[in-house]
Every structure is written in structure tokens, then in C-alpha cells.
N, C-alpha and C positions, 0 to 999 in steps of 0.2 A: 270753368272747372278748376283753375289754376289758382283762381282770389278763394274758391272754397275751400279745397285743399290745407292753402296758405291761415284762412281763419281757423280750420279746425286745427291744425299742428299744434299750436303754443296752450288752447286748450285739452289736448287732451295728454301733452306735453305736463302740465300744473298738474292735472289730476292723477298721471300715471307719478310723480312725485309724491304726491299726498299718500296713494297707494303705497307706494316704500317706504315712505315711515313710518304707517300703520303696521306692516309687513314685518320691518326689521324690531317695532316697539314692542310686539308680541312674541317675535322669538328670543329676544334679549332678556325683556323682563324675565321670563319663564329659563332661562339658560344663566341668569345671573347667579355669582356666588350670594346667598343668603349671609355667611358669615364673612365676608366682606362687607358687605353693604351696614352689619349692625356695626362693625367695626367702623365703619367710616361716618356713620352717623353720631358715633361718642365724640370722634374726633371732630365733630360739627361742620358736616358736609351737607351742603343743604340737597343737592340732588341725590345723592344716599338715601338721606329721610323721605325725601319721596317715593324713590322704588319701594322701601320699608312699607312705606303707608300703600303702595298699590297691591304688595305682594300680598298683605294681612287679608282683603278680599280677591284674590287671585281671579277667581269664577269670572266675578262681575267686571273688574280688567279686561280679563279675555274676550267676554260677551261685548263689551262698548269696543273695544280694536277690533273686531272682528264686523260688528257691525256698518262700523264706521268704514272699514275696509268695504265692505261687499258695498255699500251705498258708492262711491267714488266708483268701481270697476263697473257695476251694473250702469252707471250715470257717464263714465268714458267709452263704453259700449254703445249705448242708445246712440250717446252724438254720432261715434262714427259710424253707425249701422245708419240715421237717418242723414246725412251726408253723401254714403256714398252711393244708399241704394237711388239719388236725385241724379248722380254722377253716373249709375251704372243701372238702370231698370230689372228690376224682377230678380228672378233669385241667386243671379249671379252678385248681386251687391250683395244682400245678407250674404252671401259666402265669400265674397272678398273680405267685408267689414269683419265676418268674426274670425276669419281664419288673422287677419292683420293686427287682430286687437287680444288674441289669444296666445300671438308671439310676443307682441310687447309684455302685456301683462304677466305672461312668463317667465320672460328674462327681466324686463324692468322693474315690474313691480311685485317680482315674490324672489326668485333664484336671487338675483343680485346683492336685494338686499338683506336676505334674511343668511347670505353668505356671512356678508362683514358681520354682520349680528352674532353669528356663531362663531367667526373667527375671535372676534372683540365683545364679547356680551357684558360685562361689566362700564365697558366704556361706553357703549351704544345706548344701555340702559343709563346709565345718569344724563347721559345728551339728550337722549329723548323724555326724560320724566315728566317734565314740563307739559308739555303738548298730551299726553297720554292722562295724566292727572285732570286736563282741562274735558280732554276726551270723557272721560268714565264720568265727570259731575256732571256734564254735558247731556249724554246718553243714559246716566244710572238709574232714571225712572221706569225709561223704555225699558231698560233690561232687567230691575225687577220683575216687570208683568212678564218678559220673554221667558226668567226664571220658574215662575211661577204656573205659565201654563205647560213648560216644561215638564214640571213634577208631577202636573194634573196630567199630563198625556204617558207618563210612564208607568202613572199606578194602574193605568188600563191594563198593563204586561206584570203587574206583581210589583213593580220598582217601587220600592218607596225611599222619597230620601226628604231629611230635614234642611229647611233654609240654613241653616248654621254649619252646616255638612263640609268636615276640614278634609280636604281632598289629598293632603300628603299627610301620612303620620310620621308624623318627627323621629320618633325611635326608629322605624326602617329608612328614612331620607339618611340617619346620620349613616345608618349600619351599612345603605349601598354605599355611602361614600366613601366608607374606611375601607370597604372591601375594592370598592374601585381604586383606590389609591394604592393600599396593597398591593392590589395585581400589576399596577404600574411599578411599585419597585419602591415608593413612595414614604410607604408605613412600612415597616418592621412588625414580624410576625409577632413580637411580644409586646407592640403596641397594640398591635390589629385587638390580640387577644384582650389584652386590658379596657380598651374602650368598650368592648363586644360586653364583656362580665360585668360591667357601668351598666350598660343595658338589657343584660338578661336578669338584673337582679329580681325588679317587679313581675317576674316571669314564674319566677322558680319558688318551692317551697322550702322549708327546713326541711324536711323528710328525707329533698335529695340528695341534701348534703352533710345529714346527721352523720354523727359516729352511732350505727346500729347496736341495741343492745347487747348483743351478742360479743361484741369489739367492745364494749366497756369495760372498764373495771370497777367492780361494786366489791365493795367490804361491807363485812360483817358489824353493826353497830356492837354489836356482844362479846367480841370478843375480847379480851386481855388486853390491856393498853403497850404492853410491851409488842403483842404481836400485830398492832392494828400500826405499831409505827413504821417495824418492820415490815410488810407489807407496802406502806404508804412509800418508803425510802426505793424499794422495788419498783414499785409503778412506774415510775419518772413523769410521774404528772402531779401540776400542780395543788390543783381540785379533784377533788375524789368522795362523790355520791356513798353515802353510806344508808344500809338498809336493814331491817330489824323484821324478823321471822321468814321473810319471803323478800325476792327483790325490788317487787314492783311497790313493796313500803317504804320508801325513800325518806328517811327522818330528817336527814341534814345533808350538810354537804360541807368536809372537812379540806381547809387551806391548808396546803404547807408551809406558810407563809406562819399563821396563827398557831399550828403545831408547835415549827421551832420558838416562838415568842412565850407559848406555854411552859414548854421544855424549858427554858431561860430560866423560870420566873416560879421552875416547880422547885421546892426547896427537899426533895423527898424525890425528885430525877423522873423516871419515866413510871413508876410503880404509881405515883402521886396526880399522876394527868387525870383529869376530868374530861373525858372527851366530848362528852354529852355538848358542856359547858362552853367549848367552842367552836362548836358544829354553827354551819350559815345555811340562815332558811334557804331549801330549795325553791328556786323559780321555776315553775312548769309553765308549758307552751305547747298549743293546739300543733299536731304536724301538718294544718292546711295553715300555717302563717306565712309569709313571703317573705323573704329574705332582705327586701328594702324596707318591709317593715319594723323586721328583727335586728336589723342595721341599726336604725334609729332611735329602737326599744332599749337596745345593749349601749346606747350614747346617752341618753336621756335618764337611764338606771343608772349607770356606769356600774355596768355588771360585765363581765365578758363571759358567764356559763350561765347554759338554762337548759332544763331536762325538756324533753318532747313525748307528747302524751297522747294517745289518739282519741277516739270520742269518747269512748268508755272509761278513759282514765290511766288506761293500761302504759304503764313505758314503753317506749319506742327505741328511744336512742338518748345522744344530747348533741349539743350543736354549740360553738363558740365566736367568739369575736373573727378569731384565725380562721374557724375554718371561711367564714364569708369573705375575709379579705383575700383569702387563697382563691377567691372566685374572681378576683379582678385580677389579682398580679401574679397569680402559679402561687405554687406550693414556696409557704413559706418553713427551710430548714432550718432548727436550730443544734445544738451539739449531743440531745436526745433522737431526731429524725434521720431516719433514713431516704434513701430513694426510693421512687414509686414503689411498694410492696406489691407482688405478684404480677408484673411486668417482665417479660424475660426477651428480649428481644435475639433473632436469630440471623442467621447469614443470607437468605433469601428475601428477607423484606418483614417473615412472618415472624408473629411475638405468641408464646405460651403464656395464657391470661386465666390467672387463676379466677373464677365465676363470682367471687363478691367486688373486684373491680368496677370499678363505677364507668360507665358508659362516657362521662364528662372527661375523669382523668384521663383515660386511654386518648381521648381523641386529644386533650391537650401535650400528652406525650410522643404521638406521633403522628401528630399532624394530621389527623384523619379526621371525616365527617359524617361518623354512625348518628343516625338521629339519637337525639335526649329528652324527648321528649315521649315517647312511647314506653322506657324501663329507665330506672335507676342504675342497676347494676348488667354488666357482660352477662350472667346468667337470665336477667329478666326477659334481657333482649331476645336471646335466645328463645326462648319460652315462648315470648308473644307471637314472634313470629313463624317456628316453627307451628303453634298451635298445639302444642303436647310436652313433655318432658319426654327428650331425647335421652335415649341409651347412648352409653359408650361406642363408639367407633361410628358413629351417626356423622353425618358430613351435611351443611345446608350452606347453600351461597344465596344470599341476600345482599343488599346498600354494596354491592360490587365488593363485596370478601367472601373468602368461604371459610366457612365455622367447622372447626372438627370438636367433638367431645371429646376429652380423653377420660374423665374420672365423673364420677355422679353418688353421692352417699346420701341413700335415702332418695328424697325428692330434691335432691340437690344440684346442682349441676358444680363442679368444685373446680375443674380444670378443662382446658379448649385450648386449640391451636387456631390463632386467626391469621387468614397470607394478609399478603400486602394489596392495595389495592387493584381486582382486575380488570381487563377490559372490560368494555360493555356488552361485547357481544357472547362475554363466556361462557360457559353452561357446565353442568354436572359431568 
């Protein structure tokens, strides 16, 4: 009993070893910093490169360690199951054997190691790349077919998925990390937000971030040059849409920039301008274009103003360079801008939000998280979710705030009182 014992120890000893590094190579890999690893591979670390290179097919990583795991535990079981049931007859061995190989392989070969693994996963995973690399070239035929019958057993339930299938999307891997760091204390709320606007660019269209027609200002192609300057000197903007019979006739679009150079250079003062003459074609843009589009449309033109048109043609709004960079790094002021417009913040937490505020500024004003994706503007939101256009003195608490109307002209919703955020269990 004693010599058997003795030969089985050191075997199943090797294999419940083999067992933790498979154990700890799976939780490491998958637990490693990704931006470490690229960083340390420029710096020419050859075990870097390797996580690099196992992480690009993750699946099929996980499928060979895993494999390779279950083959070792199921093969350190069998020995000790046919060992001791020679040592102990009948069903009291199989219940020694797996009750004895269920604590080992517990503690030994998963808790222990897949501990360090998590404590150290950057250091664990370069130690182990080697062994794990040979693993997955080893096993990677087997675990294509194991893929593959995979896919064919899940379309039985509707599942369909393609061999190419990227298992983390990048844009939310970074988004949880900023927000996890964040909440550690880590990132700065005006980091948080800047990387966030980096990644909701390809999200968002112009529409949501247009200046609405209504908030333009359009001159009159027709009228008096004296009164189209004065006007223009009014506005305090730099480009200014001009339009002839109606608004949505957009002829040109007048620089102040080219005005004063006019004015310079008219020998006969302001009587003497041609305005016609220095008007700049306008650029119109669909309101479904995306804002990483229009990003790179306004760098590539080196334009910073372009009007927005819906299907029909019709004007919408316009949109700028500023307003898109304002979506990565806040509102940018200069010594025409004020502070948020119709923002009023109150003593209890709650702010008076006039109804064409946009649902994005508010929450980056105070810190809150109304979705932005369902309306544009504090009055849309309203709307949508109410289901109706609320009258005056109407109260709704939805996304944990409660909405009061105060003002409505027309189908308008003009003004609202929003509290501060409530519990969850608050009610009407």
C-alpha cells in the first residue's frame, strides 16, 4: 500500500503543477494590462510580444489552456481513482480518490494559482507566454474543430456567430477602464469626460450638436451694405449665412475677416462694398453625418462652418469646428461667450432648465446621467418620455429626477425645474 502511495505522490504531484500553470496562464493572460504589454513590446520585450500575439486570438488561447487544463486534471484523477480504489475496494475508493483530488485540485491547482495570477497578471503573464504559445500551436487544430462545432451547435438555439468574432469592443474595453479608474480616484472628471467625447464622436450626429436654425443668425442678402455691416458688427460671429427671399435660400456665407479686408480696400467706404462679391460658397451637410466624420471633413477642407440640411434640402441648423471640439474638452469660452445659457442652478441641488438645453450640456454641467441618446434637447426628453406634451404645472420623475414644467408656448415646452438626483425608490 505504502510503495503505491509513494509512486503515485510525485505523479500526481507533476501534474497538479502542470494544472497551475495552465490555471494561472488563463487568468493572467485575460487579467493583463493590453496597454502595457503594447508598450513593452515597442520597448522590445520579447515576452510582451508574445501575450500580444496570444491576446489577438483570445478564443482560441483560452480554448488550448483550457483544454490542456481539463486533459492533466481528468488524467490526475483517473491515476488517483485507479490507485486507490486497488488500495480501498468498491465505492469507498472512488469517494476517497475524488473527494482527495477535489481538494488538491482546488487549492493547488486553480485557487492558488490563479490567486498570484490576479494579484500579478502582468508579471505572471510574460513568465508564462512561452509555455502557453507552445500550448495554443500545440492544441490549435483541435480547438478550431471544437470552435466550429461550437457555432454549429448554437445555431440550433438561433446563435449565430462568425469565426472572426472580436469578443471585446475596444471603444467599451477603453470606456469601462476610464470609468473604472475614475471611480478609483484615478482620472479626473475632465479627463473622464474628454476621453468619453474621443469615443462618442462616431456615435453622434451633427443634428445633435447643431446650432438649430432658429438660434442662427441669417441676414438679408438685400439689404444696404451699410446695414448688412451693421448687423454683421451686432452678431459677434465670425461667418454669417446670408439669404435671399426666404431663409432656407442660403446664397453665400459672409467672413468678417473678408468684410474688414473689403472695407480696407473700398475706396468709396461702406456705400462702395460689393457684398455679393465676397460672399463664400456655402457648404451644406446631410444632418445624419457623424461627427468623426465631420471632424475630418472640416480638416481635410480646412473649413470650420458648414450648414446642415435634412433630406429635403431644408436648413436645419449649422455646426462648427468649435462646436465638435467642445464635445471632447467642454465648452470652449472666448470674450463673446457666456456661461451655459438657461442653466440656473438652485439651493437644493435643483436647476431651472430652460426646454432648448441640450440633454449633453446639462449632464456635462452637473455631473448627471439623463440618457442622450433618446432626445436632443431637455424638452425632447420630456416628450418622449412623458408620451404627450405636458401642460404647465405637470410633474414626471423618470432616469431618477423629477421634471416640473413651468412654461409651454405653443407645442413648446420653454421652461422645467429639474431636482437633483433621487433615490431609487422615490415615487410621485
Amino acid at each position: 500500500m505504502l510503495t503505491a502511495l509513494l509512486g503515485l505522490a510525485p505523479i500526481v504531484i507533476a501534474l497538479l503543477a502542470l494544472s497551475a500553470i495552465f490555471s494561472a496562464a488563463e487568468t493572467s493572460m485575460t487579467g493583463a494590462s493590453r496597454s502595457r504589454m503594447h508598450q513593452l513590446e515597442r520597448e522590445g520585450d520579447a515576452p510582451a510580444r508574445r501575450v500580444n500575439k496570444l491576446l489577438s486570438d483570445q478564443e482560441t488561447m483560452i480554448g488550448a489552456v483550457l483544454l490542456g487544463n481539463n486533459l492533466i486534471n481528468i488524467l490526475a484523477s483517473a491515476l488517483a481513482t485507479q490507485v486507490l480504489t486497488r488500495l480501498i475496494p468498491g465505492p469507498w475508493g472512488v469517494a476517497v480518490a475524488t473527494a482527495a483530488m477535489t481538494v488538491l485540485v482546488l487549492v493547488f491547482a486553480e485557487v492558488l494559482p490563479k490567486t498570484v495570477a490576479i494579484v500579478r497578471p502582468d508579471d505572471t503573464a510574460r513568465a508564462l507566454s512561452g509555455p502557453t504559445l507552445f500550448i495554443v500551436k500545440a492544441f490549435g487544430p483541435i480547438i478550431y474543430v471544437i470552435q466550429w462545432i461550437v457555432r454549429r451547435a448554437l445555431r440550433v438555439f438561433g446563435v449565430k456567430l462568425d469565426m472572426a468574432v472580436d469578443v471585446l469592443a475596444a471603444h467599451e474595453e477603453i470606456r469601462g477602464a476610464v470609468d473604472y479608474h475614475h471611480s478609483e480616484g484615478l482620472v479626473e472628471t475632465d479627463d473622464r469626460r474628454m476621453l468619453g467625447g474621443v469615443l462618442d464622436l462616431s456615435d453622434m450626429d451633427v443634428s445633435e450638436i447643431m446650432v438649430h436654425r432658429k438660434s442662427m443668425v441669417l441676414l438679408d442678402a438685400d439689404q444696404p451694405a451699410r446695414d448688412l455691416v451693421e448687423e454683421v458688427l451686432e452678431a459677434q460671429h465670425t461667418r454669417i449665412p446670408l439669404y435671399r427671399d426666404e431663409p432656407d435660400n442660403i446664397v453665400g456665407v459672409l467672413h468678417a475677416r473678408d468684410l474688414l479686408k473689403a472695407l480696407a480696400q473700398s475706396p468709396t467706404g461702406v456705400e462702395g462694398l460689393d457684398i455679393a462679391a465676397i460672399l463664400r460658397e456655402p457648404w451644406f451637410i446631410p444632418d445624419t453625418t457623424n461627427l468623426k466624420d465631420q471632424l475630418n471633413a472640416f480638416l481635410k477642407r480646412k473649413s470650420h462652418f458648414a450648414l446642415v440640411v435634412d433630406e429635403y434640402g431644408a436648413l436645419q441648423g449649422l455646426v462648427t469646428l468649435e462646436d465638435i471640439l467642445e464635445e471632447i474638452v467642454g465648452e470652449i469660452d472666448d470674450e463673446h461667450d457666456t456661461a451655459l445659457e438657461g442653466v440656473r442652478r438652485q439651493q437644493d441641488g435643483s436647476v431651472y432648465v430652460d426646454g432648448h438645453v441640450t440633454v449633453r450640456d446639462l449632464n456635462r454641467a452637473m455631473d448627471w446621467r439623463l440618457p442622450e441618446g433618446e432626445a436632443v434637447t431637455i424638452a425632447g426628453l420630456v416628450i418622449h418620455e412623458a408620451q404627450m406634451i405636458p401642460e404647465p404645472g405637470q410633474t414626471f420623475i423618470f432616469h431618477r429626477h423629477r421634471f416640473q414644467v413651468f412654461r409651454r408656448q405653443r407645442n413648446q415646452i420653454t421652461a422645467l425645474r429639474i431636482s437633483a438626483p433621487l433615490d431609487d425608490d422615490a415615487e410621485l
